[in-house]
DOTIKE-592876 format. One record per residue (C-alpha): residue number from 1; residue in one letter; x, y, z. Coordinates in nm, 2 decimals, always signed. Example, Ala and Ser with C-alpha at 12.3 -4.5 7.8 and 13.67 -1.06 7.14 Angstrom:
BEGIN
   nr  rest      px      py      pz
    1     a   +1.23   -0.45   +0.78
    2     s   +1.37   -0.11   +0.71
***
This chain:
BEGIN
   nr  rest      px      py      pz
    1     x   +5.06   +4.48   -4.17
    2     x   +4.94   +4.81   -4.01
    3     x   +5.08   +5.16   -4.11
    4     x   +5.16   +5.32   -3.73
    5     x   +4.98   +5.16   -3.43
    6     x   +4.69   +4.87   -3.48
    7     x   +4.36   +4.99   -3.43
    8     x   +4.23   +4.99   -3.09
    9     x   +3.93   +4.72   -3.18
   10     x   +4.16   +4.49   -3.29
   11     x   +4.39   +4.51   -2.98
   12     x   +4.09   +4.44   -2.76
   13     x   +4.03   +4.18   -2.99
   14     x   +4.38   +4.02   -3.00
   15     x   +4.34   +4.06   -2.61
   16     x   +3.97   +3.88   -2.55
   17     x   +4.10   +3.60   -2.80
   18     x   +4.40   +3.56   -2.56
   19     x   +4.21   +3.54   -2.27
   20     x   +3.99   +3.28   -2.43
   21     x   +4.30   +3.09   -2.47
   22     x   +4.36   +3.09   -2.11
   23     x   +4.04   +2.99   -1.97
   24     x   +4.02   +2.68   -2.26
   25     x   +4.39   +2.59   -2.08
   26     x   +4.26   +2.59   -1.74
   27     x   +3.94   +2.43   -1.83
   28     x   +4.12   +2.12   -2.01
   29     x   +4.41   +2.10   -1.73
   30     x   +4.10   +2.08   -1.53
   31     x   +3.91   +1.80   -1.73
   32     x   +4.27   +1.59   -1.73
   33     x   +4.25   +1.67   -1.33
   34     x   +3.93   +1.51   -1.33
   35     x   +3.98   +1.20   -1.57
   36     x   +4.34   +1.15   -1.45
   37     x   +4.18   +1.12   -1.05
   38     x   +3.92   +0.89   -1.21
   39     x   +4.17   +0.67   -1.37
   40     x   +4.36   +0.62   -1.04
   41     x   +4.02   +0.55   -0.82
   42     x   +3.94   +0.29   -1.09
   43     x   +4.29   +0.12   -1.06
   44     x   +4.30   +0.17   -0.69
   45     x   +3.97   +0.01   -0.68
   46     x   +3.91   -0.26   -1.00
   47     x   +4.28   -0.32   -1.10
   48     x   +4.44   -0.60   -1.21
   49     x   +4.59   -0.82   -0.88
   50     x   +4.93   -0.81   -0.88
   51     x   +4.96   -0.47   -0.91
   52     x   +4.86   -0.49   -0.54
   53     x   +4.68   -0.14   -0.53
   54     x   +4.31   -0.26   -0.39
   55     x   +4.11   -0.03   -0.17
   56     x   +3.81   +0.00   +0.00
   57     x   +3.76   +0.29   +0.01
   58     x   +3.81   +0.34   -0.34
   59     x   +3.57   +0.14   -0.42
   60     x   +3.30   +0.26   -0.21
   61     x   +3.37   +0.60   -0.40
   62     x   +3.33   +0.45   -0.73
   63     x   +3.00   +0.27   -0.62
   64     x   +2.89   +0.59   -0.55
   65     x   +3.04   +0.79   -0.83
   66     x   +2.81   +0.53   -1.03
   67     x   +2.46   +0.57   -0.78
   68     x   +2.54   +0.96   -0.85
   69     x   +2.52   +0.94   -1.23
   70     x   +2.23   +0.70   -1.16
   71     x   +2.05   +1.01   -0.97
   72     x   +2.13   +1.25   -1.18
   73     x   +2.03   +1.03   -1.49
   74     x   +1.65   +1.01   -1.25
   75     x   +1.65   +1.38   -1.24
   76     x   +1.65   +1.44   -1.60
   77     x   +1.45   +1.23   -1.67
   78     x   +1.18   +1.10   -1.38
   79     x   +0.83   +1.07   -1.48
   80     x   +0.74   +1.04   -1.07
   81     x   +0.51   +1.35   -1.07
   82     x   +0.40   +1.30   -1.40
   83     x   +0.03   +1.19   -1.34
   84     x   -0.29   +1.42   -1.16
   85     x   -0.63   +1.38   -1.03
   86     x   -0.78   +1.37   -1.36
   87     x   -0.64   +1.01   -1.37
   88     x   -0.75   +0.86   -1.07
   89     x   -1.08   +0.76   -0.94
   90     x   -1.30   +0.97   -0.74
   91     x   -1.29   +0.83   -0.40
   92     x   -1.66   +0.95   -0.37
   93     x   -1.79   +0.61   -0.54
   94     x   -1.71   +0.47   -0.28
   95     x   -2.02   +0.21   -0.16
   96     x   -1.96   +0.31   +0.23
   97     x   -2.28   +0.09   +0.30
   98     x   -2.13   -0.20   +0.10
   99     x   -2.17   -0.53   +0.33
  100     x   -1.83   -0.64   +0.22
  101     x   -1.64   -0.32   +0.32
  102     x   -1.34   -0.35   +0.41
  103     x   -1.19   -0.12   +0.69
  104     x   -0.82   -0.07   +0.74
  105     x   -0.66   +0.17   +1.00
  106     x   -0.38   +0.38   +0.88
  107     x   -0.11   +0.60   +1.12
  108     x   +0.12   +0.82   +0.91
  109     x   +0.48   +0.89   +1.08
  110     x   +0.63   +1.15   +0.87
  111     x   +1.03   +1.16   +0.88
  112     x   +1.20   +1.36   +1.10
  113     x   +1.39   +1.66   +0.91
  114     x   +1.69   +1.53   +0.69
  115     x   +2.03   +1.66   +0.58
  116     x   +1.89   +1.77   +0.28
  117     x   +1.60   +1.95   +0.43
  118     x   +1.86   +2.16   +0.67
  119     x   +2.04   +2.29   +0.33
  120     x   +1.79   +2.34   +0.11
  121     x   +1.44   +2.44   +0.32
  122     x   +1.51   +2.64   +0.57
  123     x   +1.51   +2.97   +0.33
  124     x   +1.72   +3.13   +0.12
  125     x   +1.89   +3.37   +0.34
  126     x   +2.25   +3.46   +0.43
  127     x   +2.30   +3.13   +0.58
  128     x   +2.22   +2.95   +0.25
  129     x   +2.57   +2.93   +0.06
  130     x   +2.70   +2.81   +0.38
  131     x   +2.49   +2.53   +0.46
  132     x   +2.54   +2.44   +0.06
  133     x   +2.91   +2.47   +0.10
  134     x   +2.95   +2.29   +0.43
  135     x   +2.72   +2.01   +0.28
  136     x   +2.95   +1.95   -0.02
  137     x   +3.27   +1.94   +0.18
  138     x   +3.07   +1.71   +0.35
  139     x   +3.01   +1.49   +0.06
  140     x   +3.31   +1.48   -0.05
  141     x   +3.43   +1.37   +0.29
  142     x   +3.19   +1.09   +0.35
  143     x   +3.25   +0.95   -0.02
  144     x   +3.54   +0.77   +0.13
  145     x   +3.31   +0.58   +0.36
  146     x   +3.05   +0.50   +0.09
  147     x   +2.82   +0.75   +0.25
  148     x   +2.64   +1.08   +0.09
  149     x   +2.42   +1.36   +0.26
  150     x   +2.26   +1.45   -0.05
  151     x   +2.17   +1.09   -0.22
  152     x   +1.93   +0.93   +0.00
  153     x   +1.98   +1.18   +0.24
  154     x   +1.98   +1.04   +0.63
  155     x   +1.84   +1.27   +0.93
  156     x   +1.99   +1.57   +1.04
  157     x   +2.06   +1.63   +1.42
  158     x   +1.71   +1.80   +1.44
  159     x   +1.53   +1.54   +1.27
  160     x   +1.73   +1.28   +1.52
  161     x   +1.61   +1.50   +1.79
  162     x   +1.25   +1.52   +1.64
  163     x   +1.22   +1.13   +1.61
  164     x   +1.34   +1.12   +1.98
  165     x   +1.07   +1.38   +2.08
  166     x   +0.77   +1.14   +1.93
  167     x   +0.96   +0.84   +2.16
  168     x   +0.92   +1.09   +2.43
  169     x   +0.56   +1.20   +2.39
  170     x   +0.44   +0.82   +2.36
  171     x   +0.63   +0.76   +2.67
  172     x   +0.40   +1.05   +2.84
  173     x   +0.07   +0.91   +2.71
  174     x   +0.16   +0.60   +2.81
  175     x   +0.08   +0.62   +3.15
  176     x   -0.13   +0.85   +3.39
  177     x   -0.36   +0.97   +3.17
  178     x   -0.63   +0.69   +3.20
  179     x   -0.86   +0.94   +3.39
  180     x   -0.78   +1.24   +3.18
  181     x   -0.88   +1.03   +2.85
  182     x   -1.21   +0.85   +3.09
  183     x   -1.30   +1.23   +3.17
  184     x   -1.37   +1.31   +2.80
  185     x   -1.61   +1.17   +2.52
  186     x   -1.52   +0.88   +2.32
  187     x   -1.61   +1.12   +2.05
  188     x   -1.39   +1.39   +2.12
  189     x   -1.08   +1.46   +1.91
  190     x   -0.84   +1.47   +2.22
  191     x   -0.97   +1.14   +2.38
  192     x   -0.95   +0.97   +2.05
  193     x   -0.57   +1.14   +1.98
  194     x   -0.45   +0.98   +2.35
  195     x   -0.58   +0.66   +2.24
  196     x   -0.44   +0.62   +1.91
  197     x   -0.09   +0.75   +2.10
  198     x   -0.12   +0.48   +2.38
  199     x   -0.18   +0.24   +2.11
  200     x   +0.07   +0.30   +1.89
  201     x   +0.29   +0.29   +2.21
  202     x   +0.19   -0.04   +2.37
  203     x   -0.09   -0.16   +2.15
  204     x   -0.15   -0.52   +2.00
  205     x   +0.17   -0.66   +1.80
  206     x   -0.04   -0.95   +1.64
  207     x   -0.29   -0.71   +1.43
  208     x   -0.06   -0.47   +1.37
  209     x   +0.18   -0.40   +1.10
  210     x   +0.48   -0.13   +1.08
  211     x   +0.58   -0.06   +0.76
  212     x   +0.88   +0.21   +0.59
  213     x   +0.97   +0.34   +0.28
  214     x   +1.34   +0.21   +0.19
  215     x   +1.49   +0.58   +0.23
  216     x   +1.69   +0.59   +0.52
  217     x   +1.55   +0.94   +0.67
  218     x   +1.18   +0.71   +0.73
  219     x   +1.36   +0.41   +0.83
  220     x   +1.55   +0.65   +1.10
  221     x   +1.27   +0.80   +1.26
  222     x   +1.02   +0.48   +1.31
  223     x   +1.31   +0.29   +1.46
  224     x   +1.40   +0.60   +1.71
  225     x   +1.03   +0.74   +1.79
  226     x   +0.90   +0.35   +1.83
  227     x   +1.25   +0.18   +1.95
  228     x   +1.11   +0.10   +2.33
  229     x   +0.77   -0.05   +2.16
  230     x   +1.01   -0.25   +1.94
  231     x   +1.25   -0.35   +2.21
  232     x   +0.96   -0.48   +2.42
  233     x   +0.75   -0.67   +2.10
  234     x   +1.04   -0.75   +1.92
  235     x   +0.86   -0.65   +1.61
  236     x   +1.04   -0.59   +1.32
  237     x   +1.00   -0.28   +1.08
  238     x   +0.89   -0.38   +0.70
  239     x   +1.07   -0.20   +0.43
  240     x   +0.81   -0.14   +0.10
  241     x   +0.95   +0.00   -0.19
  242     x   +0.60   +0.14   -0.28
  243     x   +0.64   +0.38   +0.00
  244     x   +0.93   +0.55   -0.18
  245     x   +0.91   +0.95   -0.18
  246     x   +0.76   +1.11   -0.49
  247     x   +1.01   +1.32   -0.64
  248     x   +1.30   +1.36   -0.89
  249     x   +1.53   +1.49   -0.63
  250     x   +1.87   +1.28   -0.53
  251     x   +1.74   +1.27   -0.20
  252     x   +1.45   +1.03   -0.27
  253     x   +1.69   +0.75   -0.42
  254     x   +1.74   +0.49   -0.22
  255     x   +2.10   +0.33   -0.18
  256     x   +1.97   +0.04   -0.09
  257     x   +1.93   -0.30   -0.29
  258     x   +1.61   -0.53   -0.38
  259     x   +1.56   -0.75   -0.06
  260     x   +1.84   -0.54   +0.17
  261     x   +1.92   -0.25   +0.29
  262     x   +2.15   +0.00   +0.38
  263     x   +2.51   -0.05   +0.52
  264     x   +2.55   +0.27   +0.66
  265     x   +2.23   +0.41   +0.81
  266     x   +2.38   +0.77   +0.90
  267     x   +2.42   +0.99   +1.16
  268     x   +2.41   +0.83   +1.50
  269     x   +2.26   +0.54   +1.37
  270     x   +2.54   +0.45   +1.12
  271     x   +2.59   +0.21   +1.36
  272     x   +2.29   +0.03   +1.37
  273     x   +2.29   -0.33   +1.27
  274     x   +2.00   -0.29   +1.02
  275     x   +1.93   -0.68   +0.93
  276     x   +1.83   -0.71   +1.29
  277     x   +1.55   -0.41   +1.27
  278     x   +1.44   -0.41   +0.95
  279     x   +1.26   -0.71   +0.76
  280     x   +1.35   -0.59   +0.34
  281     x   +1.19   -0.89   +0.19
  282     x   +0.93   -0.68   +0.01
  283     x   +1.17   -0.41   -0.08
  284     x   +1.19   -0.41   -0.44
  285     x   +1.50   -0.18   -0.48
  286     x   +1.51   +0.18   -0.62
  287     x   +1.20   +0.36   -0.82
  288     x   +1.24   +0.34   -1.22
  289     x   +1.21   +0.66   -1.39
  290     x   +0.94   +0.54   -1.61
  291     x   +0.69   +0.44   -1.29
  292     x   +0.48   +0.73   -1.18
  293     x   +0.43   +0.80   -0.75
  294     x   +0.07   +0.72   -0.80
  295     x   +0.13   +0.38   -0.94
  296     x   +0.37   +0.32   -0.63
  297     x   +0.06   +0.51   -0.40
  298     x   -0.23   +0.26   -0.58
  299     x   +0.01   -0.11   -0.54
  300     x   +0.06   -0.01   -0.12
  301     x   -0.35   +0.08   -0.10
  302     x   -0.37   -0.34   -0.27
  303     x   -0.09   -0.46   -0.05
  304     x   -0.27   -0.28   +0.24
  305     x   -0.59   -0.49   +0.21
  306     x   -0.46   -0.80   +0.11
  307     x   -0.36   -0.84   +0.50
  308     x   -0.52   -1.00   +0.73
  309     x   -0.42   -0.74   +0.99
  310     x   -0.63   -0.40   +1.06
  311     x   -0.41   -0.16   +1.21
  312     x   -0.08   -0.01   +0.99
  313     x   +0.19   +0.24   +1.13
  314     x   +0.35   +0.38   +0.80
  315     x   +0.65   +0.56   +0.81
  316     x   +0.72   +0.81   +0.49
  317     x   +0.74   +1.16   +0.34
  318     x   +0.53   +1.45   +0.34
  319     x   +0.49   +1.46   -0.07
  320     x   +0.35   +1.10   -0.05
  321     x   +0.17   +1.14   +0.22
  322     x   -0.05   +1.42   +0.07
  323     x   -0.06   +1.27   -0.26
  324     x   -0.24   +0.99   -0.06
  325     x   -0.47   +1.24   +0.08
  326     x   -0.57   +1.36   -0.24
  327     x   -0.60   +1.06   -0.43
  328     x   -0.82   +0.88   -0.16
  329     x   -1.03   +1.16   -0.05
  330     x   -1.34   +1.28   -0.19
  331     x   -1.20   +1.48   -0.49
  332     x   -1.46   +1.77   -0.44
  333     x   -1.37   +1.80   -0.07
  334     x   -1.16   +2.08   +0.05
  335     x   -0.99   +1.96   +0.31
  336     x   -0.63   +2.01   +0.50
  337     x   -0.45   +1.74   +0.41
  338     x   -0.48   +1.80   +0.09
  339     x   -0.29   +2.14   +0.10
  340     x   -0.03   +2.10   +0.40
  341     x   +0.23   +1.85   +0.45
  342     x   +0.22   +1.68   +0.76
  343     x   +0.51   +1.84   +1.00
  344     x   +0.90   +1.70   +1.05
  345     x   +0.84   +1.43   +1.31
  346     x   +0.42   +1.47   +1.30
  347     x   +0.17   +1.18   +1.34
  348     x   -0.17   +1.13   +1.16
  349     x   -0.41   +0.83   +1.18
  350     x   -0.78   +0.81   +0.98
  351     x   -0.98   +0.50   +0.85
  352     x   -0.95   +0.38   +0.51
  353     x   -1.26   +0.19   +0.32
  354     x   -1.26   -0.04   +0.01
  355     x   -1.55   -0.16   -0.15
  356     x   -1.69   -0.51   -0.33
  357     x   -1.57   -0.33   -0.62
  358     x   -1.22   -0.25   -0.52
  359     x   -1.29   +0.18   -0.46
  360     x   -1.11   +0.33   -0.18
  361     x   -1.19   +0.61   +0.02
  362     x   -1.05   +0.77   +0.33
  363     x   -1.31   +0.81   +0.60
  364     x   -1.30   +1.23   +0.64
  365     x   -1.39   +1.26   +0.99
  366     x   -1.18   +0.99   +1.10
  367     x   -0.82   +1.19   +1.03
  368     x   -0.68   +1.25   +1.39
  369     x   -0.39   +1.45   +1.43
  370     x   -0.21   +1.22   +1.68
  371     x   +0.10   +1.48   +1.74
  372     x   +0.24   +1.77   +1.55
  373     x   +0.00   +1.72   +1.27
  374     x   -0.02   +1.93   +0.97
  375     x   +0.26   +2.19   +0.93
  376     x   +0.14   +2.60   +0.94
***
């Protein structure tokens, strides 16, 4: 075809197109890899009887295989954080002098930090890729037991150990601090933070309620940071779908199922017996893509003051949580909730207002930062 040698450009050509070849090869031996080990897990775990191949574990991997898709399918298309400011009332409307105002008050536990917050926020630095590798090997090992750390990710050992350091401090304000708190002003901010603590430890179980988002990183830390309050009331812990973290991330849906909830709770508590501490009758299942956070924000504020009880210990995330802030505070004010997120394992209480005419308004000066409080 050539007279002498071929041309050096179409040697390199000749080459490039071989090499082509090679990667389309391994890529397709790759794709019959993946749909062959598909194929089995489906046999192994939906196959007809008498070919006597049934397991378990197989088909907790395809359940999951099927809430991944489901995730993924949310992340591409979640309208959660579609919404702003512009479209929500000014809370500064608000008729404070209104004889029919309501007053509810509102302690916010944020989460303790998760499995997902170890690999993904604690920088970008060498350790990184490892904590990214370790958590997929990870994955892949817990998909045999139905379990992920990246879909509705549980706590972490710190945030286990962060839940455990809120039981801890309520324990110490519990006791032998009466003439430390009698020393100080009713008005001042430490008095008022030791109060709302030995409350929340020991306080009223009749007008109070404790609520959780249905993500298992919340429902982890109130049972751990209240556990000897709920021991001693045998109170039960609510799980509200409206409480659900605002976000299209994997981590923020829940595995659990309208009116249930989890099998496996992760880490140390995958052990728990869960129907026995948590009450899901008003859990609703997992967010829709098509429902924004602040419609899930506004139906918790009408649950919240259609009880009859005044006092609510909420359990959640920081993203909500400031949303809330924002939504419910003065719109003009400038104020630090609306900025920071409240820290892993921190508590925040305030007074929330509703009106005759159904406007809601956090009470600025009533936001106490009970412990931790708002992260640096």
């Amino acid at each position: 075809f050539f007279r002498g040698s071929p041309p050096a450009g179409y040697r390199e050509g000749l080459r490039r197109e071989r090499q082509g070849l090679k990667r389309m090869n391994v890529a397709a031996g790759l794709c019959c890899v993946v749909c062959a080990t598909w194929l089995l897990l489906w046999v192994f775990a939906f196959g007809p009887k008498w070919l006597r191949l049934e397991s378990e574990a197989a088909k907790r991997i395809v359940s999951l295989q099927i809430t991944w898709f489901a995730a993924v399918f949310y992340l591409c298309y979640s309208k959660d954080k579609a919404f702003s400011l512009k479209q929500v009332k000014d809370a500064a409307h608000t008729k404070l002098k209104d004889p029919k105002l309501k007053t509810k008050t509102v302690i916010f536990i944020r989460h303790g930090e998760s499995a997902w917050n170890e690999m993904f926020n604690r920088g970008f630095g060498p350790l990184f890729l490892w904590r990214v590798l370790r958590g997929l090997v990870l994955e892949v090992h817990k998909l045999t037991f139905g379990d992920s750390l990246f879909i509705d990710s549980p706590l972490g050992m710190r945030g286990e150990k962060e839940a455990l350091d809120i039981c801890r401090y309520l324990r110490s304000q519990s006791s032998g601090l009466e003439g430390t708190r009698g020393a100080l002003s009713p008005n001042n901010v430490l008095a008022k933070s030791i109060s709302i603590a030995q409350d929340l430890y020991g306080g009223d179980a009749a007008d109070t309620r404790i609520v959780s988002s249905n993500l298992r990183r919340s429902m982890n830390t109130v049972t751990i940071a209240l556990q000897d309050r709920l021991l001693r009331n045998r109170e039960s812990v609510e799980i509200l779908s409206s409480l659900q973290e605002i976000s299209r991330n994997v981590d923020t849906i829940s595995t659990s199922s309208a009116g249930g909830v989890q099998a496996n709770m992760g880490g140390h508590m995958s052990l728990l017996d869960a129907d026995k501490v948590f009450d899901a009758r008003m859990n609703k299942g997992n967010k829709s893509p098509s429902v924004r956070g602040s419609e899930r924000i506004k139906d918790f504020v009408q649950w919240l003051f259609s009880q009859r009880e005044s006092k609510f210990v909420v359990s959640g995330h920081s993203l909500y949580f400031r949303w809330f802030f924002r939504m419910y505070l003065p719109h003009g004010l400038q104020h630090i909730a609306k900025q920071k997120k409240i820290a892993n394992g921190g508590i925040v209480a305030f007074e929330v207002v509703q009106d005759s005419k159904g406007s809601v308004q956090i009470l600025p000066n009533s936001i106490t930062s009970v412990y931790l409080g708002f992260a640096k």
